[in-house]
C-alpha positions as CSV (number, residue, x, y, z in Angstrom):
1,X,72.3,-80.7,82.3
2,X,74.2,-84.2,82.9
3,X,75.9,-84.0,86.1
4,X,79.2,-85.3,84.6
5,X,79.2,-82.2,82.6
6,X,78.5,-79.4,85.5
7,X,81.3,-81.2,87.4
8,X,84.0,-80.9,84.9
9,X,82.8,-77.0,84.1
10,X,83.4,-77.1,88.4
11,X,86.5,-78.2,88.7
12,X,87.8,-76.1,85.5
13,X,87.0,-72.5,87.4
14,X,89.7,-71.1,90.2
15,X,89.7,-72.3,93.4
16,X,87.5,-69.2,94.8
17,X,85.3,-69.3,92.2
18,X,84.4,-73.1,93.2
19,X,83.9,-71.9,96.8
20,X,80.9,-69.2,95.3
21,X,80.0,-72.0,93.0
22,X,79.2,-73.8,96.6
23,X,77.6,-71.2,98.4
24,X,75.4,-70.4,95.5
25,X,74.3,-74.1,95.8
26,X,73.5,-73.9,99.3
27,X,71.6,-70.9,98.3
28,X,69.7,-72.5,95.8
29,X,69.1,-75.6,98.4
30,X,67.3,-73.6,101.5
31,X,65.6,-71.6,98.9
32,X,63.9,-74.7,97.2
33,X,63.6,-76.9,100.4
34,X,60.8,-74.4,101.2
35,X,59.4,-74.0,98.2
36,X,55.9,-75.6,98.2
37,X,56.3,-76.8,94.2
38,X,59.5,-78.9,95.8
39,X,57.9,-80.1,98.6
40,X,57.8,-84.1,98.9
41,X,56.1,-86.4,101.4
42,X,59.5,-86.8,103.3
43,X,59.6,-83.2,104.0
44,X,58.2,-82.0,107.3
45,X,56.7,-78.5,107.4
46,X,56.5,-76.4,110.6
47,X,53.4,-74.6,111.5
48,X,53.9,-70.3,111.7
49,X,52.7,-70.7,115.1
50,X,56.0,-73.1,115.8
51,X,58.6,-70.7,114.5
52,X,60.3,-69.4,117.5
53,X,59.7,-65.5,116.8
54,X,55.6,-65.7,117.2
55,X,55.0,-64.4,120.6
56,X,58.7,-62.9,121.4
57,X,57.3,-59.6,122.6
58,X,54.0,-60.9,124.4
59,X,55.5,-59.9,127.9
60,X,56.2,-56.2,126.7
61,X,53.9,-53.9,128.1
62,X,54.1,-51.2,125.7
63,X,53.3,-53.7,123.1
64,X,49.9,-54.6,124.3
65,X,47.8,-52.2,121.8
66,X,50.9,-52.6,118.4
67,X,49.2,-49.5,116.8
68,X,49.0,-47.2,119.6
69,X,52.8,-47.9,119.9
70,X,53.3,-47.4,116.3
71,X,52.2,-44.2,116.3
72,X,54.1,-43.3,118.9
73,X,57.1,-44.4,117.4
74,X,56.2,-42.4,114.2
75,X,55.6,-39.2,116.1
76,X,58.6,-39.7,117.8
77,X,60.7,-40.2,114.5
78,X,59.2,-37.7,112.2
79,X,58.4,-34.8,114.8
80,X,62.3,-34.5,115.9
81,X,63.7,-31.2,115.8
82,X,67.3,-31.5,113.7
């Protein structure tokens, strides 16, 4: 689709509508950037390991052994008395 065209259909919608229009293209813009069929050479990826969530409970205690605390959680949940 020629650019040109999409504009013209842009500017022809109501003032709202235009602001969706733009948050559906940022949408569509973080959702490619990662996508590894639109990856380019310019485009830096970050290792797992880098993302700041890996390691965020490492200092919790009860997290040491993650199944032994699931299972607690689970009994916990589903053995409540209502």
């Amino acid at each position: 689709m020629e650019v040109e065209k999409m504009l013209q259909k842009l500017s022809d919608l109501p003032q709202d509508a235009q602001q969706e229009a733009n948050d559906f293209i940022d949408f569509l813009l973080l959702r490619y950037r990662y996508s590894p069929s639109c990856s380019s050479s310019s485009q830096s990826h970050r290792s797992l390991m880098d993302e700041p969530f890996v390691g965020m409970w490492k200092d919790r205690e009860d997290m040491q052994d993650s199944n032994a605390w699931l299972r607690k959680v689970r009994h916990q949940e589903w053995n409540q008395k209502t």
